[in-house]
Structure formats: structure tokens, C-alpha cells
C-alpha positions in Angstrom: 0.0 0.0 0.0 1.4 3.2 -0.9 0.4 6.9 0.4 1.8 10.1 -1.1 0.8 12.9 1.1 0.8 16.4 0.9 1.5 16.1 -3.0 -1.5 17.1 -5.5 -2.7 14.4 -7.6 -4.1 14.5 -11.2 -8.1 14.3 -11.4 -9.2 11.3 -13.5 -11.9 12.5 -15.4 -15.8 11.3 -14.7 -17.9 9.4 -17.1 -20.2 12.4 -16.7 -17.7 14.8 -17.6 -16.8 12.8 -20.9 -20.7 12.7 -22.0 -20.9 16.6 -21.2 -17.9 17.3 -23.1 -15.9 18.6 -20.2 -14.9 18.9 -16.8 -17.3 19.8 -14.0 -17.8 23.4 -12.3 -18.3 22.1 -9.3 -14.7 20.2 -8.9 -13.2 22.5 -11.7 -11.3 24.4 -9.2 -11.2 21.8 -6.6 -7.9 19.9 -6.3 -8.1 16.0 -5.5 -6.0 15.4 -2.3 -7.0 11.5 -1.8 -3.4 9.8 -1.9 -5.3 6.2 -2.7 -5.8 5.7 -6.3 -6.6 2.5 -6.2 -9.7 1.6 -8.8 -13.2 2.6 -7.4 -15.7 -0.2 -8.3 -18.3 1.7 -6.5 -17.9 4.0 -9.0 -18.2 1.5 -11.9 -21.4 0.8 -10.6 -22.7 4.0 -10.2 -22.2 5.1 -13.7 -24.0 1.9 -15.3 -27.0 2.2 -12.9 -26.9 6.0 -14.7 -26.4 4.4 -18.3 -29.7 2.4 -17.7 -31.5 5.2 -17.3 -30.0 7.5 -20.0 -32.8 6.9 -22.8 -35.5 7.8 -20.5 -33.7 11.4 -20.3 -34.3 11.4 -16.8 -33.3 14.9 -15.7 -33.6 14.1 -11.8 -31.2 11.0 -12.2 -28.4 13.1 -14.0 -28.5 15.8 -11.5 -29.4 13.4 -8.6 -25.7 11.3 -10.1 -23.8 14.9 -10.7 -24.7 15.3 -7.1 -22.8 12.0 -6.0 -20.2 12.8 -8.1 -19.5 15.8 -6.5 -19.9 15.0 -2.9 -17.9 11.6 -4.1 -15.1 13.9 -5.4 -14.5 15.6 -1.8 -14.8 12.2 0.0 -11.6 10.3 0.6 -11.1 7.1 -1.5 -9.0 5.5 0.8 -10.6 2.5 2.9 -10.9 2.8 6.9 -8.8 -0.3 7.4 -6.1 2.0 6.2 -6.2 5.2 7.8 -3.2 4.2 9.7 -0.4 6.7 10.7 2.2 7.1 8.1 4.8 7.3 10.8 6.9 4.7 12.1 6.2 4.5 15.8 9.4 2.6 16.2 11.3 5.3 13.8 12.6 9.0 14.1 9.3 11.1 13.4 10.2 12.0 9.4 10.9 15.9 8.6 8.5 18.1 6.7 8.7 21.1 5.2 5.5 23.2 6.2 6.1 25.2 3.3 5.1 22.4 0.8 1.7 21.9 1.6 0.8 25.5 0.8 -1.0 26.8 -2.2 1.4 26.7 -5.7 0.2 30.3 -6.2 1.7 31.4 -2.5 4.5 29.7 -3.1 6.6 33.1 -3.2 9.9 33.5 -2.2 10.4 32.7 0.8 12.6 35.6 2.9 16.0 34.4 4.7 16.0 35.6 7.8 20.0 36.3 8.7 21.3 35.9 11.8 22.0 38.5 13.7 24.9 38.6 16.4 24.2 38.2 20.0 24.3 41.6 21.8 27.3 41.7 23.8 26.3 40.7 27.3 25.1 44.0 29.6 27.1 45.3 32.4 25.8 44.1 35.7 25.6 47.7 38.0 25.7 46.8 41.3 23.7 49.7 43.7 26.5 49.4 46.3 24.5 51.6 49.5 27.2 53.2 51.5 27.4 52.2 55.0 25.9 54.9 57.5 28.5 56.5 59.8 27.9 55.0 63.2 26.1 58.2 65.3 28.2 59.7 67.3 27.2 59.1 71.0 28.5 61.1 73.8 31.1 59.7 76.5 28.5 59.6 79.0 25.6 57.9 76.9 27.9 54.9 76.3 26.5 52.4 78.1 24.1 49.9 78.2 21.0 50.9 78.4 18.2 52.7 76.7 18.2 54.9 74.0 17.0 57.5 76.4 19.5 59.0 78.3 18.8 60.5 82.2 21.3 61.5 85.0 20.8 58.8 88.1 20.0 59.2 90.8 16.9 62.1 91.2 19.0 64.6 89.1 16.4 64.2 86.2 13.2 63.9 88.3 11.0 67.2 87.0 7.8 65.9 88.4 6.3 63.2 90.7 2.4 62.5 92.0 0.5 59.1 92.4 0.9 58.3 88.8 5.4 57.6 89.4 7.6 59.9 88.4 8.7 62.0 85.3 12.3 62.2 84.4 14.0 64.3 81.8 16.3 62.3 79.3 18.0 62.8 76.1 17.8 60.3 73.0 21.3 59.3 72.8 21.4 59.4 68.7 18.9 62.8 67.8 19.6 64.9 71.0 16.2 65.8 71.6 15.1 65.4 74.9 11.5 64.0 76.1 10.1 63.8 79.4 10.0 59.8 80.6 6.4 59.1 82.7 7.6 56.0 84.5 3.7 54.6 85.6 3.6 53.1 89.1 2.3 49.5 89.6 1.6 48.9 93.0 2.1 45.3 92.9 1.9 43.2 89.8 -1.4 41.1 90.7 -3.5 44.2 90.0 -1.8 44.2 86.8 -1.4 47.1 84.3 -3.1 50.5 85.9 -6.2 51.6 84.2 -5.4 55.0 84.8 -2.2 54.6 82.2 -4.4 52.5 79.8 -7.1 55.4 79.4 -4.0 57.8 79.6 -2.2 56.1 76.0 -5.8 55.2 74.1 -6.9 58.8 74.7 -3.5 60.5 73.5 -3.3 58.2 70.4 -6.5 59.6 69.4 -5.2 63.2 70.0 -3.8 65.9 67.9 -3.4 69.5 68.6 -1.4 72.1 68.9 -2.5 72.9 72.3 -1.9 69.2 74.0 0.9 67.3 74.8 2.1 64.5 72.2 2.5 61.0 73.5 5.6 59.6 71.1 5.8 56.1 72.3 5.4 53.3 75.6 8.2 51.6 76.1 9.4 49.1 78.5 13.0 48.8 80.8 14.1 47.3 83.8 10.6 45.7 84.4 9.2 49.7 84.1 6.6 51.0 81.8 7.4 54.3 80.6 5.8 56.8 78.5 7.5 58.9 76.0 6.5 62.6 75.5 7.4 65.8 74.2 9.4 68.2 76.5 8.3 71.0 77.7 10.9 73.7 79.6 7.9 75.0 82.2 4.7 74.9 83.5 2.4 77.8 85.1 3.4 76.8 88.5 6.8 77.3 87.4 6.4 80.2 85.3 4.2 81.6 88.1 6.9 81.5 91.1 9.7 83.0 89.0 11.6 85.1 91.3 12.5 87.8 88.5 10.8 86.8 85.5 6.7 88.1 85.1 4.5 88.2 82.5 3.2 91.0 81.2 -1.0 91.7 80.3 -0.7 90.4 76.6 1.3 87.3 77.7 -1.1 86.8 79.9 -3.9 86.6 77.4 -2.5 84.6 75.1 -1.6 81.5 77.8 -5.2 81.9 78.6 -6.4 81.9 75.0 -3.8 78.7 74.4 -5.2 77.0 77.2 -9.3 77.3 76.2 -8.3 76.6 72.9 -7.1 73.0 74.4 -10.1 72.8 76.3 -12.2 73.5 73.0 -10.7 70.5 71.3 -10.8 68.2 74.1 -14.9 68.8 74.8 -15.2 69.0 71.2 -13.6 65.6 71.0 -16.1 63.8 74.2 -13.2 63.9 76.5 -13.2 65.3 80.3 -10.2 66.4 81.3 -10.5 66.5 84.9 -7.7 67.2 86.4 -6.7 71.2 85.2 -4.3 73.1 87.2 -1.6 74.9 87.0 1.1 72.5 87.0 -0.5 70.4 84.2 -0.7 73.1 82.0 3.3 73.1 80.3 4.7 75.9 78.9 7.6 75.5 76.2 10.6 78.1 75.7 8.8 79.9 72.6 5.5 80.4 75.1 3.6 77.3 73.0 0.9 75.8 75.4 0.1 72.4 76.0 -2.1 70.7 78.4 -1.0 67.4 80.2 -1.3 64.9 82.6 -4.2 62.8 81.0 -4.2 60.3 83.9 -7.8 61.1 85.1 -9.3 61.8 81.5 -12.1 60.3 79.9 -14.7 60.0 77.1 -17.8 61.0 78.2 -21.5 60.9 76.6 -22.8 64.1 74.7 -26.0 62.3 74.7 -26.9 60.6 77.7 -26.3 61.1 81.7 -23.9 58.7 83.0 -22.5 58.4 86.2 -18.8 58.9 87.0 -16.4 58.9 89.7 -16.9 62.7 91.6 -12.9 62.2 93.5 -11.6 63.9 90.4 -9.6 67.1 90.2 -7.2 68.4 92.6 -9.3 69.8 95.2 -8.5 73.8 95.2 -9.8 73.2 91.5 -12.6 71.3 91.9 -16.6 72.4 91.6 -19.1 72.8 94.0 -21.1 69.9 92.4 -18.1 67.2 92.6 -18.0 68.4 96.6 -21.8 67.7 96.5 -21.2 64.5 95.4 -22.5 64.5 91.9 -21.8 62.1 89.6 -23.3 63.2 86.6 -21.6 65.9 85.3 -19.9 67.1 82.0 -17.2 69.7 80.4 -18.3 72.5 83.1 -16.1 70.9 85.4 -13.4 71.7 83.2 -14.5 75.2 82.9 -14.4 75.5 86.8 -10.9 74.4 87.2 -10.0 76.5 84.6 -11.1 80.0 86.0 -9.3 78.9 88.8 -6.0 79.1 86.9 -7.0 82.0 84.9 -7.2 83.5 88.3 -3.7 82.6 89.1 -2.4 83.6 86.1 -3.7 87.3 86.7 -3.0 87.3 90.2 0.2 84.8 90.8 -1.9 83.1 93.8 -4.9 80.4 94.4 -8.1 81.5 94.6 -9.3 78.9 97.1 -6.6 77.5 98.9 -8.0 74.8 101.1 -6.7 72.5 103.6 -7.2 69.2 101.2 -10.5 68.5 102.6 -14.3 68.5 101.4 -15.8 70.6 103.8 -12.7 73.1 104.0 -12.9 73.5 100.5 -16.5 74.4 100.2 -15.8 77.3 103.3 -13.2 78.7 100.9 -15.8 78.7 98.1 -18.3 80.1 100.3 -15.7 83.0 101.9 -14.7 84.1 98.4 -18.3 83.4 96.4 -20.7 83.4 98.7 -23.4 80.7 100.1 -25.4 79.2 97.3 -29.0 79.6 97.1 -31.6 77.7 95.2 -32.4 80.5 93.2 -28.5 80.8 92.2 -28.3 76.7 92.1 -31.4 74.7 91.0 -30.3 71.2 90.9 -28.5 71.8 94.5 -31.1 70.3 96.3 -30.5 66.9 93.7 -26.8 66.1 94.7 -26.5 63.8 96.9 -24.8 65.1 99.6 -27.0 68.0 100.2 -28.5 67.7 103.7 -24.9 66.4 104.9 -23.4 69.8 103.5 -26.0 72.7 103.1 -25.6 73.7 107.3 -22.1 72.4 107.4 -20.3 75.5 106.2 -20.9 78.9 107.9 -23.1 81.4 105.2 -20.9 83.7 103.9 -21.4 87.0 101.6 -19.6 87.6 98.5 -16.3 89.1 98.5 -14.9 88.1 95.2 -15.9 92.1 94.0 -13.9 93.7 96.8 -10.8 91.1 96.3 -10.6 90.8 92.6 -12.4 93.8 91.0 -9.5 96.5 91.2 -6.9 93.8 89.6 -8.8 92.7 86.8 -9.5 94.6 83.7 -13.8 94.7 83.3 -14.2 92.0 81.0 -11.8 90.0 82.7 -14.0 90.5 85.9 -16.7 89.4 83.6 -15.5 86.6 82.5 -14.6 85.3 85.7 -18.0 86.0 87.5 -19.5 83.8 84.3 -17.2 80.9 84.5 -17.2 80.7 88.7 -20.9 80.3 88.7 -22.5 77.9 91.3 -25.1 76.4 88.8 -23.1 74.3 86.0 -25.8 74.9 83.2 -25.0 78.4 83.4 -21.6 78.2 82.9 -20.0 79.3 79.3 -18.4 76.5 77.2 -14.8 76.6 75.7 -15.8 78.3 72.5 -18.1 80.7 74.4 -14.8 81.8 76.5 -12.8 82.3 73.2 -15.5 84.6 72.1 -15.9 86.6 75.1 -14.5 90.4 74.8 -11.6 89.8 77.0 -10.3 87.5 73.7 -11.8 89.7 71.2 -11.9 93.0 71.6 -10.1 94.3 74.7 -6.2 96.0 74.6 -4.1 94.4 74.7 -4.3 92.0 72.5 -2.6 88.6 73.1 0.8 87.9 72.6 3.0 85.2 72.4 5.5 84.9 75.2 8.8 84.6 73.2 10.8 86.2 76.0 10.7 82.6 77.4 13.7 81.4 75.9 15.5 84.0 77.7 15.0 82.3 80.7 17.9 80.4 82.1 17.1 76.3 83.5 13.8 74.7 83.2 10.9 76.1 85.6 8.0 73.5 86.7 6.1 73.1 89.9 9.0 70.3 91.2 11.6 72.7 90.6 9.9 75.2 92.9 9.2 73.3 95.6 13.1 72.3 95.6 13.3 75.8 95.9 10.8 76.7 98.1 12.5 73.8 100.2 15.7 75.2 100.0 15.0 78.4 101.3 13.1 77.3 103.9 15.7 75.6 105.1 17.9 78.4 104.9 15.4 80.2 107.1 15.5 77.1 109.6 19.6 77.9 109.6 19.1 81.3 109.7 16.8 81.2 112.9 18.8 79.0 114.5 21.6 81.0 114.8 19.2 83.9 115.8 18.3 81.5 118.8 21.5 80.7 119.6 22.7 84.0 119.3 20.5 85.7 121.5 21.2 82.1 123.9 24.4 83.5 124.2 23.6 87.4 124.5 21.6 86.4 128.2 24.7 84.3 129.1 27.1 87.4 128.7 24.3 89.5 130.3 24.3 87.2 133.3 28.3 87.1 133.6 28.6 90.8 133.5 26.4 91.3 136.1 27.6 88.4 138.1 31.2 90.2 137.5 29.6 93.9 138.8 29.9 95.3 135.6 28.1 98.3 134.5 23.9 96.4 134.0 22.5 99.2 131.7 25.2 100.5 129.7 26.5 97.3 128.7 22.6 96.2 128.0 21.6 98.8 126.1 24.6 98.1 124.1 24.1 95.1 123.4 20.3 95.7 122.7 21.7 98.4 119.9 24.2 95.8 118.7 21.1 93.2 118.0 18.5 95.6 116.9 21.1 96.9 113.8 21.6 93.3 113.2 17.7 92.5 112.9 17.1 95.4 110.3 20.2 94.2 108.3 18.2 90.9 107.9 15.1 92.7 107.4 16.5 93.8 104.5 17.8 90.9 103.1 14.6 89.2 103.3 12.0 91.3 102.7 9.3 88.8 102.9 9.5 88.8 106.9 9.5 85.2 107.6 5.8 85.6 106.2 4.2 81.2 105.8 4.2 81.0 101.9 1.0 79.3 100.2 0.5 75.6 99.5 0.0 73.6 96.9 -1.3 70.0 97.3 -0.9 67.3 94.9 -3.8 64.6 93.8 -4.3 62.7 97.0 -4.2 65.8 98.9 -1.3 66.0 100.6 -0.2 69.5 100.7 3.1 71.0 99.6 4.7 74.2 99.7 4.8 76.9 97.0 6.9 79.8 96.7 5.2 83.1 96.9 5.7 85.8 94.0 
């Protein structure tokens, strides 16, 4: 059996085609591919059974056989028993051109596709990063340790309070320094206080201008500390200053600063409860920032819920946390506030109590006055009213008579609206920053620049070193008075023991010590005068400079 594939093959011509005189249209133009041309008896048979029927001129049997004929001339003679593959299975697979099988009229010229060279191989660059220098690190931050720097020992402590300490360090690569919050556990069953947890969730969500940045918690020597921004002084500081004092315009723009703060914070749901002067920091260029976020919260614009009334240093707190309320909202903030604002104007408290309840509400009520219901509605609601309404001793007003000749008019104003009795009555943040004082009294506010003229850093723990200091000088200092005047009577005694002249040598010596008291008059001009206090959270009072 042979096969020729691929390769045209010439078309036998039909017995149809020989009676018409010529080839057929249909398979004119149609080559014959069928590689078996073996004789078709089929055929043979086909084309006598047409034959017989020739004299009848049957036109349906001619076209009826040109029909066949056609569809015969597209069907492949070869027999099924050998439609086997040409290929040897046990062979190489033969090569074919593809090129032959393709139309004699396309046959064109095939194009010769040269060989190019290979591009010479590209040059492998190599990004080669120079190695950082190594920061340099000063001789006394090499050491193990953190990357925060801070001098042993109590050198860096610039605050302290129930929360731990705070401690001034440097970062050992950028220089910059931070203040280090190391948080207090009390004993590692109770775990992680929730004081420091509503401390970081509420400064992550936190962004202004007028708070305090919290840049990261870290961990060391079994502490938790928290990282912030540093800030050279706070109003406590600032406040006790022995020569520096802020002028009117300064004064108004740390006031502005610090309601601006208080703005963002109610506007955000969050109770600060715990403003005071030492929480509000100060940096060199006189930007403001309010801290200590230990006692903060979210609260509900919506609803009344109940919190915790043993908030808020006690001179700052609000007639209806000493009441005992527990629902409450931002005009607790506003209370404490007017208390600084006070300071500020006036460099001293404006109800400095002993640290408890009942004392504070007596300074209320010597400064402000006995509330009424008329003045204070909801009085009667709190819940320790009966315990606290006869407690105190009625007093009349005398915040007019105190406070009315240092204060300009709308700063008098402004005070009498925010130190109101009755909370609903009390202006909001934004109302503040739109009072007169803000807006249109002389002179306006002005940023404190002067600041960074002042030399060492100036917060409430730095003042009480102070204010210890001295008084310990003035412990020394009367001391030797006692002992000197100890030793005066003794000489007294031997002289007239001895028969000496009494009065002449008495009066001497009385001139001798009286010139030596009014030298020391002058040096101190304060007189040995008790300075005021300042207590911290818990209540424990502390002493404070005066100015």
C-alpha cells in the first residue's frame, strides 16, 4: 500500500464529464488530495445504474448522479482499514517542510531571515548603598541601656504624684530630649493601671497644637514608661519665678492657648478633669500644651452617665463634685479653669484649702458666697446635700472687693460667668474664646517669646526644691538667731555676776542686735511671712513659693 501525502494528484476525469464534453464546475477548481488511487468499483457501478436510465432522459437521475459525483469527489477514497499513521512509531518522526503543503500560487519567495549577532552581554551595576557612619554618641551615653538618656539618681526627676515619676532624658542618637512618665504598679497582681491605659488610648487619638504629644510606651528594667514631648515649664513654674513676670498680653495669650485646648478636648467627648496649673506646660517659645491625661475620659454628649466625683485636685474642683455629683460634663473643666485663669492674673490660688471636702466648700463660700436655690437649682438633687448645706458657715460675697481692682472689666466678667455655682449656666470653651476679654479688649494677646531668655527649666517640682531650699535656709538662719540671743543672756548674766556696768552694757548690746535684725530685714524682705501651698492629687499639701 502506498500513500503520497501532501503532493497534488491528477483528477481522473468522470464518465459524466466525458458525456458533457468537459470537466465539472463544481470540482473544476477543486484539487483532488485523496493519496489512494486505487480503482473505485463503487464507481463502476454508479455510472452503469446512470447508463440504464439514460434513454429515459431522466433529468432528476443526472443531476441526482452529478450530485454523487460531487460529494464523491470531496470524499476520501481510501478505505478505513487503512487510515493508519504514516509514521513509524518505532522510527525518528520523518521531517516536513510546512512550506510544501501550501497553495502553488503562494508559493513566493520565501525571505531568509540572517542571523543576527548576540548583543554583547550587559554590564551588571551593582547599587553598592554606603554604609551609615555609626552616630556619634556622647562619653557619658555609652553604656548599656536605653536609648533615652537620664542622669541617676533624682537629678532628672522634673515631676512626681500618684501616677510615678517624670524624668527628663536625652535620645542618645537625635539629642532631643523627652520627658520619661515612668507609671507606678503597686504590685503586679492588680496588673497594668487603668489610669495609664485610658492615659495612651486617649493621646493616640489626640492631635493639637495645644496638648501634649504622647511619642511612644516603652518598656526597661521591668518599668513602663511613656514617652513625651518636652516641655521647659509649666504655670506653677512660670508663676513662682523670682524675676521673670509676664506682662497683660502674655497673659492673654496663655489663657487663650489653654481654652483653645479645652475647646478640642470637649469637642472631641473627653473630660479632662484634672486642670491646674502644674498640668498646663509651657515650652521656651511660650507654646501651650495641656498634660497629665491620667484622670481623663470620654464622656457621653447624649446621655447622663455616672462617674467617679474624686476627680480634680481639690483647690480646682466644683461645688457639684464636693456635692457628690456624679453626673456631670465639660463644666467641670471650665471651673478648674477660671481657677487658673485666676492665678495667672494674680500669681496666687483662689481657694486655697486644707485638702478636705468641707474646708474647700468654706473657701468657696468666703470668696463666692453661700449658694441659694435661686443661684443653684439642681443643689437640692446632689446627693450630699443635707450632709453639706448647714455644714459650712453662710458667707457674703467678696470676690468684688478682692478681685475687681486687679482685673480689667471684661476680665472680671469673665470670671464671674465661668465661677458660677449652677453648671448649666456656665459658658463652654468656645463661648470663653468669644468673650471680649479674647476679642476685643487692649491688649491683645501675645506670644510669650521672651521665654527662651530664661535660664534652666521652671516647673512646679523645681519650685518646691526651691521653696524647700529656702526654707531651710530660714530654719539655719533662725537658729543662729536662737542661739545667738542664747548666748547674749549668758554674757548678760556674767557681767552682772562680775559687777559690771547692767545698763550700759545692756543697752549696748540691745543696739548691737536691733542693727543686726534690720540688716536681715532687708535681706529678706518677705519677713518670715508662711508662703502658700499647693497639694498634689491625693491631697497632701506641699509648699509653693510666693511671688
Amino acid at each position: 500500500m502506498r500513500f503520497n501525502h501532501g503532493q497534488p494528484q491528477p483528477r481522473q476525469e468522470s464518465r459524466l464529464e466525458s458525456r458533457l464534453g468537459g470537466p465539472d464546475r463544481k470540482s473544476e477548481f477543486r484539487p483532488d488530495y485523496r493519496s489512494d488511487h486505487r480503482h473505485d468499483h463503487r464507481h463502476d457501478h454508479r455510472s452503469d445504474h446512470r447508463d440504464r436510465h439514460d434513454s429515459r432522459g431522466d433529468y432528476r437521475s443526472d443531476h441526482r448522479g452529478d450530485y454523487r459525483d460531487s460529494r464523491d469527489s470531496r470524499r476520501d477514497g481510501r478505505d478505513y482499514r487503512d487510515s493508519r499513521d504514516h509514521r513509524d512509531a518505532r522510527g525518528p518522526r520523518e521531517h516536513r517542510d510546512p512550506r510544501d503543503a501550501r497553495h502553488p500560487r503562494d508559493r513566493r519567495p520565501e525571505p531568509r531571515f540572517e542571523k543576527r549577532p548576540k548583543p554583547p552581554p550587559k554590564a551588571i551595576f551593582r547599587i553598592v548603598k554606603k554604609a551609615k557612619p555609626r552616630p556619634s554618641v556622647k562619653p557619658e551615653f555609652q553604656g548599656p541601656g536605653s536609648i533615652y538618656y537620664r542622669k541617676p539618681g533624682n537629678e532628672s526627676v522634673v515631676g512626681s504624684g500618684t501616677y510615678g515619676k517624670v524624668f527628663k532624658a536625652d535620645h542618645i542618637y537625635t539629642n532631643n530630649m523627652v520627658a520619661l512618665k515612668r507609671i507606678r504598679v503597686e504590685n503586679e497582681k492588680d496588673g497594668f493601671p487603668v489610669t495609664a491605659i485610658r492615659e495612651v488610648k486617649l493621646l493616640e487619638h489626640l492631635r493639637h497644637d495645644n496638648v501634649v504629644q504622647l511619642l511612644e510606651v516603652m518598656v526597661e528594667d521591668n518599668h513602663c514608661y511613656m514617652v513625651f514631648e518636652y516641655l521647659s515649664h509649666d504655670l506653677t513654674g512660670l508663676l513662682n519665678h523670682p524675676s521673670y513676670k509676664l506682662d497683660e498680653a502674655q497673659k492673654k495669650d496663655l489663657a487663650k492657648q489653654m481654652f483653645e485646648g479645652l475647646d478640642y478636648l470637649h469637642h472631641r467627648g473627653v473630660l479632662h478633669r484634672d486642670i491646674k496649673a502644674a498640668n498646663i506646660l509651657v515650652s521656651n517659645s511660650g507654646q501651650l500644651k495641656i498634660a497629665d491625661f491620667g484622670l481623663a475620659r470620654f464622656y457621653s454628649k447624649v446621655r447622663r452617665l455616672d462617674y467617679t466625683n474624686r476627680v480634680i485636685t481639690i483647690w480646682y474642683r466644683s461645688p457639684e463634685l464636693l456635692f457628690g455629683e456624679t453626673q456631670y460634663g465639660p463644666a467641670v473643666d471650665i471651673w478648674s479653669a477660671a481657677c487658673v485663669l485666676v492665678e495667672i492674673f494674680t500669681n496666687y490660688a483662689i481657694f486655697p484649702g486644707d485638702g478636705t471636702e468641707l474646708n474647700q466648700l468654706q473657701k468657696i463660700y468666703d470668696v463666692l458666697g453661700a449658694p441659694t436655690l435661686e443661684q443653684w437649682p439642681g443643689m437640692r438633687d446632689t446627693a450630699w446635700y443635707e450632709l453639706l448645706i448647714n455644714a459650712c458657715k453662710p458667707r457674703a460675697s467678696t470676690f468684688e472687693s478682692k478681685y475687681r481692682d486687679k482685673l480689667t472689666p471684661a476680665a472680671y466678667e469673665l470670671l464671674t460667668s465661668m465661677l458660677d455655682y449652677d453648671p448649666a449656666n456656665r459658658p463652654t470653651a468656645n463661648d470663653v474664646l468669644e468673650h471680649p476679654y479674647f476679642t476685643v479688649e487692649q491688649p491683645a494677646a501675645s506670644r510669650a517669646v521672651e521665654l527662651a531668655n530664661i535660664q534652666g527649666d521652671w516647673h512646679e517640682f523645681e519650685s518646691k526644691a526651691l521653696r524647700k531650699e529656702r526654707e531651710q535656709k530660714k530654719k539655719e538662719k533662725d537658729r543662729h538667731e536662737r542661739e545667738r540671743e542664747r548666748h547674749r543672756q549668758k554674757e548678760l548674766k556674767r557681767r552682772v555676776d562680775d559687777g559690771d556696768a547692767h545698763d550700759k552694757g545692756g543697752e549696748h548690746d540691745r543696739k548691737r542686735i536691733r542693727s543686726e535684725q534690720e540688716k536681715d530685714a532687708e535681706r529678706d524682705p518677705s519677713g518670715g511671712l508662711p508662703s502658700p501651698r499647693i497639694e498634689d492629687r491625693k491631697g497632701d499639701l506641699m509648699e509653693v513659693d510666693p511671688v
